[in-house]
N, C-alpha and C positions, 0 to 999 in steps of 0.2 A: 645760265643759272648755276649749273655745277660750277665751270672755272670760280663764278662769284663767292661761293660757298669755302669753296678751298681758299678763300683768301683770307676768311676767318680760320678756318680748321688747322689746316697749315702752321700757325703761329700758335695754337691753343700744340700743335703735336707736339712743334719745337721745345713749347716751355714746359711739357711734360716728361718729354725725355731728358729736359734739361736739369728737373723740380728733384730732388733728395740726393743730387749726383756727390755730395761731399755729404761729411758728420763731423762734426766737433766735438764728440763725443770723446771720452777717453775709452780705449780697449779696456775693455770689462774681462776682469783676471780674476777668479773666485780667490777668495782669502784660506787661506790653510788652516785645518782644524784645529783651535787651542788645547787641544787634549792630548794625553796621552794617546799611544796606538794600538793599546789594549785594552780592556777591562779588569779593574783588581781582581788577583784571583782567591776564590772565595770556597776551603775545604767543603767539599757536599759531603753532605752524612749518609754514613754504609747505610743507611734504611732509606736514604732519596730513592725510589722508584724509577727507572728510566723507560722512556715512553716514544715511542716511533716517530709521534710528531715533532721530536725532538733533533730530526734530520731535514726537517724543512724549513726555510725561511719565513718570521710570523708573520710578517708581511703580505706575504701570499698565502695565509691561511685567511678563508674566509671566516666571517664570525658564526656563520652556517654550519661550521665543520669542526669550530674551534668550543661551541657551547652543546652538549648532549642533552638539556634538562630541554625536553618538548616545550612545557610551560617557560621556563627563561626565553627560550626562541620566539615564541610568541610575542613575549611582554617585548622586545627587542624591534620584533617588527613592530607593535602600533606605535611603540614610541618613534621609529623613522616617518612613522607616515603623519604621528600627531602632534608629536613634542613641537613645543611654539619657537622654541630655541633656534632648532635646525631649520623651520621655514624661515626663518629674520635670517638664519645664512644663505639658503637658497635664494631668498630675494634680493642678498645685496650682491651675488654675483651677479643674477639680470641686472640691477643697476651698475653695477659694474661691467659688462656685457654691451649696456647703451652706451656708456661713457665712453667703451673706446670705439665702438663702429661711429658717434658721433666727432670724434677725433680723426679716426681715418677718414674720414667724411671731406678730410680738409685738403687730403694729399690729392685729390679731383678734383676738378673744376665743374660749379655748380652752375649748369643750365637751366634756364626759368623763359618763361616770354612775357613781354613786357609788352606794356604801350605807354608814352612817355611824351612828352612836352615841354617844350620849352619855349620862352620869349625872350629875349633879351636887347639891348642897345648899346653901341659903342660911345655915344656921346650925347650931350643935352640936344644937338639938333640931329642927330641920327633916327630915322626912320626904326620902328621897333621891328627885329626879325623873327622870325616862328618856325620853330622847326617841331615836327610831329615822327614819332619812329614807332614803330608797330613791329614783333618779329622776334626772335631768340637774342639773348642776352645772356653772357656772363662776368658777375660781380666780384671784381677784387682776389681775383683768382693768385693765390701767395705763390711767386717762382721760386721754390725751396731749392737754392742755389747751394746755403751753407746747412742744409738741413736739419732746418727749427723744428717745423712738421712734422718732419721723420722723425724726430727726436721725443716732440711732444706723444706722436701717437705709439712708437715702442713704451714709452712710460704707462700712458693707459694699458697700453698690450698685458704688459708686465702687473700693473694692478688688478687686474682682470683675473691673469691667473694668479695673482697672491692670492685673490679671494675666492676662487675656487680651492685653491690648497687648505684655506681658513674653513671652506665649507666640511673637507673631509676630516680637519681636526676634529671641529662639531662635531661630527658624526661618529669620530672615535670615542671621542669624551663623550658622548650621550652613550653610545651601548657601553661602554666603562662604566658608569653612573650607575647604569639599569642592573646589571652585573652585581657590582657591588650592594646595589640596594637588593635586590635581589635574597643576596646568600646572606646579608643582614636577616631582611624577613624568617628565613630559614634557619638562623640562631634564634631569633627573638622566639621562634615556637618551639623548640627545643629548651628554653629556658625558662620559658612558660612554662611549660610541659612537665620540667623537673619542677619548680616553684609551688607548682599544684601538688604534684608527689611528695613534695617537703612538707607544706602543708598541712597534708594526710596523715602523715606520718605520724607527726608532731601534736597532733591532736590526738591523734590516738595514743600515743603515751603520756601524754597529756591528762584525758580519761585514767588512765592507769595511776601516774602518780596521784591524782586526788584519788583516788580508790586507797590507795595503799596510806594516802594520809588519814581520810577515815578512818580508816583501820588500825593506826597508832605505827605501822610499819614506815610511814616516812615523815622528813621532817617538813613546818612549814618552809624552810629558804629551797627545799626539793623543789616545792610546790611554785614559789616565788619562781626558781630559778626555768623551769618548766614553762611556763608562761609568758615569758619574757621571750624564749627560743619561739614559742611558737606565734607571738605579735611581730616578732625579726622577719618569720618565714613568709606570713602576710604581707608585711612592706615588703620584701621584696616582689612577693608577687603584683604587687599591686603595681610596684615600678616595671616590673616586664610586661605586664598588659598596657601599660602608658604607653611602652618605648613601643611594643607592634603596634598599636594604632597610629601613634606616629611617623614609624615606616612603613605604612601602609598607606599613609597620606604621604611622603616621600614617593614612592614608588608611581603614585595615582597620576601625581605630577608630571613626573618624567615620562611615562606613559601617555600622560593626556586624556586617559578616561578610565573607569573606574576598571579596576584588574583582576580577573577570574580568577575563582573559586580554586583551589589545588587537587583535582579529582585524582589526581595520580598517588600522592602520596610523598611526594619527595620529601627530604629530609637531607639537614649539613651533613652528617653523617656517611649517608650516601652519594654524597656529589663529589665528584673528581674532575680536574685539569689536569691539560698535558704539562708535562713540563718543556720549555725552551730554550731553542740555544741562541746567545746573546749575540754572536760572530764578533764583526769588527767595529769599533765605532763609526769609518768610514762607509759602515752599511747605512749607517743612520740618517745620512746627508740622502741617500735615494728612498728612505722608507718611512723616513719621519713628514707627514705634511705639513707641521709648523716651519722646520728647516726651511721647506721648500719656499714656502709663503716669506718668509724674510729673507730668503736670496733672491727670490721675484721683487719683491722691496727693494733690496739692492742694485740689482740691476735698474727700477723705473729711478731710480735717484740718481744712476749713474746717466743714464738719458737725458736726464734733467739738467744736468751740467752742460752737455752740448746742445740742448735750446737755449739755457742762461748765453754760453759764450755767443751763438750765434743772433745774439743780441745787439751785437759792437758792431754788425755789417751790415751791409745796405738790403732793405727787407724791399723786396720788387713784385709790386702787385699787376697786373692787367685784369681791365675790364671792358670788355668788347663787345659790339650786337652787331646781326645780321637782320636785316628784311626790308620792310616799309620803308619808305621817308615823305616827304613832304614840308611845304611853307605852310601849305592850309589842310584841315584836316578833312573835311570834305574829298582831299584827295589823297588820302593817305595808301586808299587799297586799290589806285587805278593804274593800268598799263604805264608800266617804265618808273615805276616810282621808287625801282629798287637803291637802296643805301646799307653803307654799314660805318661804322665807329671802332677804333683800336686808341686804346688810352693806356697805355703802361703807365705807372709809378713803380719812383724809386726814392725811398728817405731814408739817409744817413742820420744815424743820431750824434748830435754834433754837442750839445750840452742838456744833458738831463738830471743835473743835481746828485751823481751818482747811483741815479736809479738801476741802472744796468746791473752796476758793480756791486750794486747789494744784490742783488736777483743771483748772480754769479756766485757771491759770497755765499747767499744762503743755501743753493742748490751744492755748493762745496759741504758746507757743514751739515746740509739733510742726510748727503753721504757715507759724511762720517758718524751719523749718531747708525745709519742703515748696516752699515760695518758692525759697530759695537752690537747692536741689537743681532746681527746674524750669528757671528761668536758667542752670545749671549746665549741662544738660542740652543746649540752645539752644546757650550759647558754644560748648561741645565738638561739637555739631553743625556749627557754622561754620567751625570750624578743620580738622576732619574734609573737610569737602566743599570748601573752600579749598586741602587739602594735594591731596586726588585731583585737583583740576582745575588744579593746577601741573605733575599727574604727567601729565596728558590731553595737555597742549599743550606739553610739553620730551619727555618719552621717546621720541617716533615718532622724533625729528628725532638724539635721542641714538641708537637704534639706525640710523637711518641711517650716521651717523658712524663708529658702530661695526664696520659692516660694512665700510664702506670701506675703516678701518685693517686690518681680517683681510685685504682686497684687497689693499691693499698691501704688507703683510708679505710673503701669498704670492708675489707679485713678485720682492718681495725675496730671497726663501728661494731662489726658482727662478735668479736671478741668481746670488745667492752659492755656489751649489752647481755653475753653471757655472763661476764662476769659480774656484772652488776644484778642482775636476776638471781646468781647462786650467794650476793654476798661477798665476792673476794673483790670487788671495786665500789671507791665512792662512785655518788651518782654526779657530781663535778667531771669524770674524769670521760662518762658517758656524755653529757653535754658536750665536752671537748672535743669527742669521737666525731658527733653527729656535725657541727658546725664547720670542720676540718672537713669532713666528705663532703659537705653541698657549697663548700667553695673550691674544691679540688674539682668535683663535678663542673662547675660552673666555670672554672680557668679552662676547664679543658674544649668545650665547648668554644670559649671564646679564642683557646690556641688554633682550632681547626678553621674557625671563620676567619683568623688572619693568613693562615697559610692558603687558603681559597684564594681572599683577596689578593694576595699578594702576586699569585697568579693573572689575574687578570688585571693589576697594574702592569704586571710586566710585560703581557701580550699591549697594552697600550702606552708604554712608552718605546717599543720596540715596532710601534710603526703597523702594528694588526687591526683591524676591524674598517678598514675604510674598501676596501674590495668585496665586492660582492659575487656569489657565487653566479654560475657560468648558469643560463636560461635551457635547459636541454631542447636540444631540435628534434622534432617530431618525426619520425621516418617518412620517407614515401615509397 
């Protein structure tokens, strides 16, 4: 019974050893990066700040490490575990995941047991024959001679992981999102905040100048003018209560469920990023997971070329069974009935309307759009991390600036409202004070929410937030 076995086995080893022994594949050479081999260099201003995490690569900064705001870290974790985004990426790499174990699947020969029948006749007066087989069976098993198989399942291989690299992009662009929405939130209440103070303010001399009109001490355009300022101060407030429920509903999203309360207290104000160092664009190729994901593309396109070509040669199938036989079936399972079957095929494609040579064609041209879109991919990486490190070394020195101008509006205010109290200024020129400081206020507010942001574009186009901090192991 052994020798019998090995007479299947034997020929199933041969065409296994035999199966992906070529590739028609072209040698896959990465394309050289269309970029410069530097980053523009970009004057940092004497008040940028320099910051220790500034010597490490941001890549390997966790986002654990890289964000100090308790609550940010938070909002950050339920969005990985809630946001609908990042599960539709996590799921299409398991489908991705099937599709290639279901492709490797093909480089092995699939054993099954059969029970099978046949009748047949050679001729009108030929007695009809019956054969019955019962026992292990393998169907159409492909001898990958010029390695179609290997070709096609490195392509799945390669989509597999593109989509795992498209999973960590996800994942960078969602804690980016949150981030960003985040330190939004954190102007929007600081501008609230001032809105409300304005306000107050404005009412309250408001009060005043009608008093003073009463009085014959001001005029009506005072009174006019007065009220005007403080209907302005209300639209605005009214629009910064719009814009936080809005990013509040922003934020609820990316998160995935509704986002606690801020017991702590934070404020834009108080929030700080490190600042980072860019290195070389050639880091980018190993940090960026979009790069990665379209040189994984490129290469399954490149694979693809050598199943198209190994389309022109003879595709060699065997299909073989071991066990039972018999004429009648009745005696299919009785002493000595043993049989087996060895059927190879081989078809040459001899005329198929150019079918191949399109296949060929196209698998050439998939190539070349997988080229373009990788260089694509590169440039837009360049300009990305070139605009954030414009934004590194101009914004500190812009919100400097900025503050100073709110410093000195108030000044201003604080003068023009003495002066206008004692008489040596019109009341125009205190209107002018007041409206000057609560949009000085207000820029500067919004200089500090870009330079934040800006921060945390740069930690995400430089390839940060997709590693996750190290699980500490528990002593024993």
């Amino acid at each position: 019974m052994i020798k019998r076995i090995k007479l299947i086995v034997t020929p199933l080893a041969l065409a296994m050893a035999l199966a992906g022994c070529m590739s028609l594949a072209p040698k896959y050479e990465r394309p050289q990066a269309p970029v410069a081999g530097s980053f523009p260099e970009v004057p940092r201003a004497a008040s940028a700040p320099a910051n220790a995490a500034a010597t490490e690569a941001p890549a390997a900064i966790e986002w654990q490490r890289f964000f100090a705001d308790a609550r940010l870290k938070q909002l950050i974790g339920q969005a990985l575990a809630n946001n609908r985004d990042l599960r539709i990426a996590i799921a299409n790499i398991e489908q991705a995941r099937a599709q290639y174990r279901i492709q490797r699947a093909d480089r092995l020969p699939s054993v099954g047991a059969a029970i099978t029948g046949q009748r047949q006749t050679t001729g009108e007066d030929q007695p009809i024959e019956s054969v019955y087989q019962a026992g292990l069976t393998v169907s159409a098993f492909e001898l990958d001679l010029f390695g179609r198989v290997r070709n096609l399942s490195e392509a799945a291989l390669a989509q597999y992981l593109a989509t795992e690299e498209a999973r960590k992009t996800a994942q960078i662009s969602l804690i980016s999102s949150v981030a960003n929405a985040y330190l939004q939130l954190l102007a929007d209440e600081e501008l609230l905040s001032l809105a409300q103070r304005t306000v107050q303010t404005r009412e309250e001399s408001d009060k005043l100048t009608q008093l003073r009109f009463e009085n014959g001490v001001s005029s009506r355009l005072e009174v006019q003018q007065s009220r005007s300022l403080v209907e302005t101060a209300r639209t605005t407030l009214a629009q910064a209560q719009r814009q936080r429920a809005q990013d509040i509903n922003l934020l609820t999203l990316l998160v995935g469920q509704p986002i606690p309360e801020n017991p702590a207290g934070a404020t834009l104000a108080s929030t700080e990023l490190p600042d980072l160092p860019a290195g070389l664009p050639s880091d980018l190729l190993a940090s960026r997971p979009d790069i990665r994901a379209a040189e994984q593309q490129l290469i399954a396109a490149n694979a693809n070329i050598g199943a198209a070509r190994a389309n022109f040669f003879p595709r060699i199938t065997l299909t073989g069974s071991v066990g039972s036989a018999s004429t009648e079936l009745s005696g299919l399972f009785k002493s000595g009935s043993y049989g087996w079957t060895f059927a190879p095929q081989a078809i040459l494609p001899i005329f198929d309307y150019g079918r191949n040579t399109a296949v060929l064609g196209s698998a050439r041209a998939q190539r070349d759009v997988a080229v373009a879109q990788y260089e694509r991919s590169i440039q837009t990486a360049f300009r990305e991390v070139a605009d954030a490190l414009a934004g590194q070394a101009t914004f500190s020195e812009q919100l400097r600036a900025q503050r100073a101008v709110a410093e000195a509006e108030a000044d201003r205010f604080n003068l023009s409202d003495l002066r206008y109290r004692n008489g040596a200024a019109s009341y125009l020129d205190l209107l002018d004070a007041q409206r000057s400081l609560f949009q000085a206020q207000q820029l500067a507010i919004q200089a500090n929410l870009l330079r934040l942001q800006n921060q945390v574009t740069l930690y995400r186009v430089l390839g940060g937030g997709w590693t996750e901090a190290a699980t500490p192991v528990a002593a024993r």
